[in-house]
N, C-alpha and C positions, 0 to 999 in steps of 0.2 A: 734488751732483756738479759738480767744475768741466767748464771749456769744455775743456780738455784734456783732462779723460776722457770727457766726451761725443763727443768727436771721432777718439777713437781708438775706442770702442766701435764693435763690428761691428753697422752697421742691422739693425732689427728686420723681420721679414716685412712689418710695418705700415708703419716708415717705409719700407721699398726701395719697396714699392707706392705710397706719396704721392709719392715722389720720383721712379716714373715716370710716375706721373699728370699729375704738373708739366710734365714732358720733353712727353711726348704731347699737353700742350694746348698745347704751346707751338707745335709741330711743326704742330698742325691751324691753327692763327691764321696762321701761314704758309701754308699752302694753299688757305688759303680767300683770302687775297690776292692769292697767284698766280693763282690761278683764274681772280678779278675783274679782272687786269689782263689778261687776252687774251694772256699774249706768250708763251702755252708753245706749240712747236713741234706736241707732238703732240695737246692741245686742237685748234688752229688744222687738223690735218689731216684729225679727226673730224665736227669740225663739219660739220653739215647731212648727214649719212651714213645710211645706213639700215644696220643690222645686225638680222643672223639668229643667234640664241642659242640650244641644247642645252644641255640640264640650270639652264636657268634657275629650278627652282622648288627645287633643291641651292642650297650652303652658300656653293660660288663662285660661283654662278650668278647668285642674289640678288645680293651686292656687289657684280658685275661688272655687272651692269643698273644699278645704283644710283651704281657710277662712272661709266659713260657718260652718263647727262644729267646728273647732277652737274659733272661734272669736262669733259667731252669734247662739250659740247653736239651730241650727235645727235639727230639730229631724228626717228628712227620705230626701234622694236626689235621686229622678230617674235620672237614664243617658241613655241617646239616645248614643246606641252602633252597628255598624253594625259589623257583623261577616267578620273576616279577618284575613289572614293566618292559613288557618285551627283551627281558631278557631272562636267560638260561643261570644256570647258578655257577657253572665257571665265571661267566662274566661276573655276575655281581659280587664273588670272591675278588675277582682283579679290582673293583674299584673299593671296595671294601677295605683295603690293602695300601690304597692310594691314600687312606685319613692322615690325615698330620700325627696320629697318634703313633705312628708306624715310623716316623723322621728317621728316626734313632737307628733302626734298625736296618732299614734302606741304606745305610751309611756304613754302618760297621758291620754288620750281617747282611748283605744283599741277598747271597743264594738264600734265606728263608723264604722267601715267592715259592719258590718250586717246592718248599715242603708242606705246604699250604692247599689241601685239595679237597673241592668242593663234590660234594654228592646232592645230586638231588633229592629235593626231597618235602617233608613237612611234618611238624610236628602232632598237628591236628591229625591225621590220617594213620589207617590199621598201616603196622609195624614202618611207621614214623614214614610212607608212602617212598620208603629204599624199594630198589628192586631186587630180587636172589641174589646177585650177584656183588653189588654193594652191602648187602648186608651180612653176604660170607665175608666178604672182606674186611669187614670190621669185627665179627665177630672169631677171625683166625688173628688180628692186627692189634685192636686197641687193648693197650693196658690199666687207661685211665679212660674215664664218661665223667663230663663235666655236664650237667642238666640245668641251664640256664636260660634257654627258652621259654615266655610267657608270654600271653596278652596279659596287660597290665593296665588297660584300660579300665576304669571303674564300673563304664557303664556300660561295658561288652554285652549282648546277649548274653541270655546264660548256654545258651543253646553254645557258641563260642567258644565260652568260657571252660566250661565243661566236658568239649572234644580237645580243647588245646592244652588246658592247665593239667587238667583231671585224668583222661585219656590216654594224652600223649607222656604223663609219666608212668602210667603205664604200661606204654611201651617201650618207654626207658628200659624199663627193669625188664622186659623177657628179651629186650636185645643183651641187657648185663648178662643175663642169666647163659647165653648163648655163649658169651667171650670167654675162650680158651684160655686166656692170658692178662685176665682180668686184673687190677691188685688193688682200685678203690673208684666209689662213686661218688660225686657231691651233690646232691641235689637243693640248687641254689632256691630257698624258698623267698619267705619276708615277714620280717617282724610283727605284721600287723595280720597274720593267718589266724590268732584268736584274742586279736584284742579287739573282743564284741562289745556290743551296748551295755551288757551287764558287769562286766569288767572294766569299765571305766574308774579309772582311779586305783588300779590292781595292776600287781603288777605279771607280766607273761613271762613264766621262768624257762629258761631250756630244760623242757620236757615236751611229750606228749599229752592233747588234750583230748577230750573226746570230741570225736566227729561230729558233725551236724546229721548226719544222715550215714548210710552204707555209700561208699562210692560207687559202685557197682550198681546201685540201683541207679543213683542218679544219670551216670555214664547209660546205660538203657534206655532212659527218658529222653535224654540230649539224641540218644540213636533213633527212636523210634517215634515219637510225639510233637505231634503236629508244634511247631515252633511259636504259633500265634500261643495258644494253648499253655504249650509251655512259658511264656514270656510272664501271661495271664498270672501263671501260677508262681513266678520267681520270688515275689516277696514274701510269701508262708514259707517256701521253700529255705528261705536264706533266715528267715526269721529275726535272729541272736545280731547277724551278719551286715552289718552298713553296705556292701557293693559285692558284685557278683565276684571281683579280683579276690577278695581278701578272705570270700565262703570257698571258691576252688580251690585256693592256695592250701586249704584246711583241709578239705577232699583229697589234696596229693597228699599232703602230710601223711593222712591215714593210710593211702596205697602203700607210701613206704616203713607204712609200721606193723600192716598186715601182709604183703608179700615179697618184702625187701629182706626176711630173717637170713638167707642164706647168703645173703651179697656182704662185702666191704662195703657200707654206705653210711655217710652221716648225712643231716640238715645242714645248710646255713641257711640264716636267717637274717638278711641286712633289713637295716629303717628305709627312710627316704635316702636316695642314694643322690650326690651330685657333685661336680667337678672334682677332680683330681688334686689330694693335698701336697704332692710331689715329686711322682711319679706316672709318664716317664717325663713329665713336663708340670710345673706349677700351673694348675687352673685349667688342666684340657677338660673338654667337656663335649660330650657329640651333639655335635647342632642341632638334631633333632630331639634333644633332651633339655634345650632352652628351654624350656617351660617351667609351668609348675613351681615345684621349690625353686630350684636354677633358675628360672625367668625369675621370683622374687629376687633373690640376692643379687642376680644382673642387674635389673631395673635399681633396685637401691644403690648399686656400687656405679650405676652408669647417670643417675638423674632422672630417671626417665619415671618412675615410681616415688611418689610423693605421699602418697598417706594408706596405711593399713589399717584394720580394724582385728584386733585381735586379744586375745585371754592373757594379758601379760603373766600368768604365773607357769603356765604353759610350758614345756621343755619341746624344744626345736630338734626334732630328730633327725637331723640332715647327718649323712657319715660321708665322707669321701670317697669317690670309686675305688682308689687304688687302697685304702685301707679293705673294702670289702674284697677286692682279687688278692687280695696277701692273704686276708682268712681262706678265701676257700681252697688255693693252693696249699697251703699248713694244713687244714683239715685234711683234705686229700690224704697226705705224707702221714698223719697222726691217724687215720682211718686201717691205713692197710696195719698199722702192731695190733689195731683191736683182733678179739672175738667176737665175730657181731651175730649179734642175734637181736631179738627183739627190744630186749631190757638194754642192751650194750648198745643202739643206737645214736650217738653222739648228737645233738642237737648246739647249735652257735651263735647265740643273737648278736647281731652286729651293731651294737646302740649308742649311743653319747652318754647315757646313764650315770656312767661312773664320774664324766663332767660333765652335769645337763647345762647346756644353754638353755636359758630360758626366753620368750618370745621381750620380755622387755629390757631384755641385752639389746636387743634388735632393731634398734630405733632407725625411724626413715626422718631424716633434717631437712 
C-alpha cells in the first residue's frame, strides 16, 4: 500500500485509539509540568485548604480527592463515609485509597493517606447523621464543601430519593452556613435536572428553572407518608420528570436557589459522566461504573456488543470524569470572587454540545 493510500485511508478503531493515546500522554506530560512549577492560579489558591467531600467513595468523588492533593496541594480532606458491609468508615476510607486511581500519588505523595479522614456518617440523615463533635469540626476546619453525593439510580424510590438528593442538600447548606472559614460551595448536580418531556428537543441553558413542586413539601411527604402510599403517588408527583433521579436533582437545585443566597455556592451540572480522558491515567474508570454508558463503549471497544438499536441523529452526551473534576474545582476558585446572592448563582453545564457526537458516529462492526 503506498503512503498516499495509507493516508487517505479512514483510521482504524486501533489506530484512532493509538492516536489518542499519544494526544493524552502528551497533554498529561504537560501537566504534570505545570503542576511542578507553582504558577497555576488555582493550585496556588487551594493550597494549604481543608475540604469536606460527599460522595467521595463514587466515580467523581474518587478523582476529585485524587486531583486535590495531586494537582491543588491541600493539605486535609474530610470524607462523609457511612459504614457498610461490616465495615466502619475509616475502613472503607483505607480501601477506597487502595483504587488504582490513587497509583500516582501513593508514589510521589505517600503521606496524603494520613490527610485523608473519614467521618461517619450519611447523607440521607438530619444534619448528614455527623455527631456534635464532627460536626464542630468541620464547621471550625473546612474551607471548601464539595456536594457530590447522590443516589443516581433512576429507579430509586422516591421515598430515597428524596431524603438523599433533596434533604441531604439541605443539610449541605445549614452545615455551610455553620463553617467559620467557609470560601466556596459546588454543588455537583446533572445535566439532565430539567430536561423534562416537554423539553425535548430545547435546549437547558445554565439558569434556573422552575421547580416541580416546593422542596420542603415534598422533603415532609418522604418524612411522613406511608412509603407504599407515596410510591402510589410518584408518577403525578414527578409528572413533567422521566425518573425519580433527574425530578430530585431539580428539588436540590431549588434548595440552592432558595436558601443558598447567603453562601459562595455555584451548580455544576455534568451529562453522562464516563472514564477518564487523561487524567490521572487514560481510560480509568471505577468498576462499579462499568455499566451503562461505560458498559456500552467497553462492550463495543472489547467485541463483546455487537448490535444497538438507536436514534442516529441523536448527540451522545458522555463527558469524561476528569473533564467534569477540572469544572468543579474552577468553579469552586471562580465562586469564592462572586457576590452571591440569588441572581449571582453561577450554574455550569458540563456537555459535548459545543462538539456533539452524534449516536451514528458510534457504529458497533
Amino acid at each position: 500500500m503506498s503512503e498516499l493510500d495509507r493516508q487517505a485511508r479512514p483510521e482504524t478503531d486501533v489506530e484512532l485509539l493509538f492516536s489518542l493515546e499519544k494526544e493524552a500522554l502528551m497533554r498529561q506530560h504537560r501537566m504534570v509540568a505545570i503542576t511542578a512549577s507553582g504558577n497555576s492560579s488555582i493550585e496556588r489558591f487551594y493550597a494549604g485548604s481543608t475540604v469536606f467531600v460527599t460522595g467521595g467513595s463514587g466515580f467523581v468523588g474518587k478523582l476529585l480527592v485524587e486531583k486535590l492533593f495531586r494537582s491543588c496541594n491541600v493539605n486535609k480532606v474530610f470524607l462523609l463515609l457511612r459504614s457498610k458491609k461490616d465495615k466502619n468508615a475509616q475502613q472503607r476510607a483505607k480501601d477506597i485509597l487502595m483504587d488504582p486511581v490513587f497509583d500516582s500519588l501513593h508514589k510521589h505523595r505517600p503521606e496524603f493517606v494520613n490527610n485523608v479522614l473519614a467521618l461517619e456518617g450519611n447523607v440521607s440523615k438530619i444534619r448528614l447523621g455527623l455527631n456534635s463533635t464532627d460536626w464542630n469540626t468541620l464547621a471550625e476546619q473546612v474551607n471548601f464543601i464539595f456536594h457530590a453525593a447522590a443516589t443516581v439510580n433512576f429507579d430509586e424510590p422516591i421515598k430515597i430519593a428524596t431524603l438523599t438528593n433533596v434533604r441531604g442538600t439541605r443539610e449541605i447548606l445549614q452545615l455551610a452556613k455553620s463553617c467559620k472559614n467557609l470560601r466556596s460551595i459546588v454543588h455537583v448536580s446533572t445535566a439532565y435536572s430539567h430536561a423534562t418531556k416537554s423539553r425535548v428537543d430545547s435546549a437547558v441553558k445554565e439558569q434556573f428553572y422552575e421547580s416541580p413542586m416546593p422542596p420542603s413539601v415534598m422533603i415532609e411527604l418522604a418524612e411522613n407518608m406511608d412509603e407504599t402510599k407515596l410510591n402510589s403517588m410518584a408518577q403525578t408527583l414527578m409528572d413533567d420528570w422521566p425518573n425519580t433521579y433527574s425530578f430530585s436533582k431539580a428539588l436540590a437545585e431549588e434548595i440552592v436557589r432558595t436558601e443558598a443566597r447567603s453562601l459562595p455556592i455555584c451548580i455544576v451540572r455534568p451529562a453522562i459522566v464516563v472514564s477518564s480522558y487523561h487524567e490521572p491515567t487514560i481510560g480509568w474508570i471505577d468498576p462499579n461504573n462499568a455499566y451503562g454508558a461505560s458498559g456500552l463503549i467497553l462492550g463495543k471497544m472489547t467485541g463483546i456488543l455487537h448490535t444497538a438499536v438507536a436514534n442516529q441523529e441523536i448527540i451522545i452526551s458522555f463527558v469524561p470524569v476528569d473533564i467534569v473534576v477540572n469544572t468543579v474545582i474552577a468553579a469552586g476558585w471562580e465562586t469564592t470572587k462572586q457576590q452571591t446572592n440569588e441572581d449571582d448563582i453561577k450554574i455550569y453545564n458540563v456537555t459535548n454540545n459545543r462538539s456533539p457526537m452524534h449516536w451514528s458516529k458510534f457504529k458497533i462492526n
